[in-house]
C-alpha positions in Angstrom: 54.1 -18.1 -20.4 57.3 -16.2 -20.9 59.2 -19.0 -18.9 57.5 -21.4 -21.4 59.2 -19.7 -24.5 61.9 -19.0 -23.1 62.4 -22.6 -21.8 61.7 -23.5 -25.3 64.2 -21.7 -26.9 66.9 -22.8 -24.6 66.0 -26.5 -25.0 65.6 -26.1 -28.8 68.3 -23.5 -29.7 70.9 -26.1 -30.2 68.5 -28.2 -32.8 68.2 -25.0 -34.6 72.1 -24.3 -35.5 73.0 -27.9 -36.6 70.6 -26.9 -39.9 69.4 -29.7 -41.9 71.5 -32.9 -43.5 71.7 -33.6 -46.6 72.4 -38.0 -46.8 75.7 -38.7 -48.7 75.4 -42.8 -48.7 78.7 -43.1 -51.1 82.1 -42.7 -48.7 83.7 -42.0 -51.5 81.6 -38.9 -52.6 81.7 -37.7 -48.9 85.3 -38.5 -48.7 85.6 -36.1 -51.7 83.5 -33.6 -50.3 85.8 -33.8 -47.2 88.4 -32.7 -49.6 86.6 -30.3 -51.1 86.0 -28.7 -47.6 82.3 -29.1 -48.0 81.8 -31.8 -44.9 84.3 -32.2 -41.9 82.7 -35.3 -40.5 82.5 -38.8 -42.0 79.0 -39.7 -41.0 77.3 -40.2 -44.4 75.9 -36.7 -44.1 76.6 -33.3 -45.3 75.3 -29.7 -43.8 72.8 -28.2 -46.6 73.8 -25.1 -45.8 77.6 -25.8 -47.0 76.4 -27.2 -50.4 73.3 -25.5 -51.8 75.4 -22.5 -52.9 78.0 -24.8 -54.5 78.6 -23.8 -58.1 81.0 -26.0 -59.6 81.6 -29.6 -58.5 84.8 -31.5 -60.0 84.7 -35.2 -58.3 86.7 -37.4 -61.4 88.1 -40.6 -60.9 87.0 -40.8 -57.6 86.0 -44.1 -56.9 82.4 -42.6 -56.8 79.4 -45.4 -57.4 76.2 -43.3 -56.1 75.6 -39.5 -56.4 72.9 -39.2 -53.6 72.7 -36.0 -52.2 73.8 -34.0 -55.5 69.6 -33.2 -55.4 70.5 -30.3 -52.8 73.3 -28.9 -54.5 70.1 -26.4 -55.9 73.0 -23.4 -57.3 75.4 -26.0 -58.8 76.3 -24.9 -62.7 79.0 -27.2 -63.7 79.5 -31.0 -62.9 82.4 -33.0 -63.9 82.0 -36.5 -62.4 83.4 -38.7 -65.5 85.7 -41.5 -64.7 83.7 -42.8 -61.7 81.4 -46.1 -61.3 77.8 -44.3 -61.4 75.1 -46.2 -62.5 72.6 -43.6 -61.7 72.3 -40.2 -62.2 69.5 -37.7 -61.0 69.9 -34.2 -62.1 66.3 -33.3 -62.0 66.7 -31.2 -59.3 69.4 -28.8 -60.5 68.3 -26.1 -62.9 70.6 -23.9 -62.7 73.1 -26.7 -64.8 75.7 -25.2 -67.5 77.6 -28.1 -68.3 78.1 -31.7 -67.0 80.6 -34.3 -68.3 79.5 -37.7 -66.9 81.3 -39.5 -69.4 83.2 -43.2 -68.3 80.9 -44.3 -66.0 78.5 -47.3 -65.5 75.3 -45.2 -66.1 71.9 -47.1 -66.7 69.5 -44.4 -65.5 70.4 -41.0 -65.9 68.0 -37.9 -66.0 68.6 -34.4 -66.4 64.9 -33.8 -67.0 65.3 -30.1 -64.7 62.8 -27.3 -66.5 66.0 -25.8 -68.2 66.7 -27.4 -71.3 68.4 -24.6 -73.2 70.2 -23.6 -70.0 72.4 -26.1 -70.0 75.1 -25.9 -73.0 77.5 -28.7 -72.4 76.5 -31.6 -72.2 78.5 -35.4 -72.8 77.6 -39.1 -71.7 79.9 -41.0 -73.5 81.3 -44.1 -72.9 78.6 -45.2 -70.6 77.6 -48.8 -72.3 74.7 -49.5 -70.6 73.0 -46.6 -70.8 69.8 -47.0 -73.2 68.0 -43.9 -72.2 68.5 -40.4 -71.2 65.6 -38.7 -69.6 65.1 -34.6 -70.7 62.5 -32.0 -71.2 63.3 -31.5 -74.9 64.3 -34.1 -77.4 64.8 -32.6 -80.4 67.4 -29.9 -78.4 69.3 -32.5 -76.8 69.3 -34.2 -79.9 70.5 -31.5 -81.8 73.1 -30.1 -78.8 73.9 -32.8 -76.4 76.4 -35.7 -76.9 75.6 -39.6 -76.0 76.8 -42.9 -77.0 75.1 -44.1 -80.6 73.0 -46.7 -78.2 71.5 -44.5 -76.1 68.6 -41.8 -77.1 66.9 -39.2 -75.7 63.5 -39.3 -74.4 60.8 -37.4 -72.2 59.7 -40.8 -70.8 62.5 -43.5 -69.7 60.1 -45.8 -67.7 60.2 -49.0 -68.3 58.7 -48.8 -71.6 61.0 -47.1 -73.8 59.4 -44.2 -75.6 61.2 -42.6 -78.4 60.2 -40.0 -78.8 62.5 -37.9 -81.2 60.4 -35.3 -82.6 59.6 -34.0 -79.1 
C-alpha cells in the first residue's frame, strides 16, 4: 500500500505544480500579460496562480478584441482597458471592482452584474456605439453614479428582450 502512494505521488507530483490554466484566446491580451510579467509562455494560457491576486490591470490601446480569462482575475480592483476592439465584456465575476474605464471600444454586451454595486465607484463606457445595454445589479445606482453613452441604459436583464428597467 505504501508503494502504491508513494508511486502515486511520484507519478502525479509534477501534475500538481503546473496549477491550473486560465484560457487567454486573444494574443494580444496574452501578449500584454507577457508584458506585464503575468505569463512567460505564448500558448493561449495563463497560470491562475499569477493572476488571481492581480489588483490593477492597465491593458489600453492594445489591439485587444476578447477579454477571456479576466473571469479569474477574482482580486482585481481597477481595469483600464479603453482604446481596444472589445465587443464583450464580462465582469460578473470580479467583485472586488473599484473602477473600470472601458471607454472606445466596440462593446455590444457588456455586464458588470458582480453582487457589489456600491463597491465599485468609477465607472465609464463611453464611446462604445453599439452598445444598447449594460447589465448591473442596481439600476437606479448606476444610473445615478455610472457614466454611458446617451444610447445605452442600464438594466438587471439584457437578454434578448430589452427590459428597462429604471426604477430598479
Amino acid at each position: 500500500m505504501v508503494i502504491k502512494n508513494l508511486f502515486f505521488l511520484v507519478v502525479m507530483f509534477p501534475f500538481l505544480l503546473m496549477g491550473q490554466k486560465t484560457f487567454i484566446p486573444d494574443d494580444a491580451f496574452e501578449q500584454a500579460l507577457i508584458n506585464l510579467d503575468l505569463d512567460i509562455v505564448f500558448d493561449d494560457s495563463v497560470n491562475t496562480s499569477a493572476i488571481d491576486t492581480v489588483q490593477s490591470l492597465y491593458i489600453t490601446n492594445e489591439g485587444i478584441s476578447d477579454l477571456t480569462g479576466i473571469e479569474d482575475f477574482i482580486a482585481l480592483r481597477d481595469l483600464f482597458c479603453y482604446d481596444n476592439q472589445l465587443q464583450s465584456l464580462d465582469l460578473s465575476n470580479n467583485a472586488n471592482l473599484f473602477e473600470v474605464n472601458c471607454n472606445n471600444n466596440q462593446l455590444i454586451s457588456l455586464s458588470v452584474k458582480n453582487g457589489n454595486h456600491t463597491g465599485l465607484w468609477y465607472f465609464m463606457a463611453m464611446n462604445n456605439p453599439n452598445l444598447q445595454c449594460v447589465e448591473v445589479d442596481n439600476v437606479a445606482y448606476a444610473n445615478y453614479t455610472w457614466l454611458i453613452d446617451n444610447t445605452a441604459v442600464f438594466s438587471s436583464n439584457c437578454g434578448t428582450t430589452l427590459v428597462n428597467d429604471f426604477d430598479s
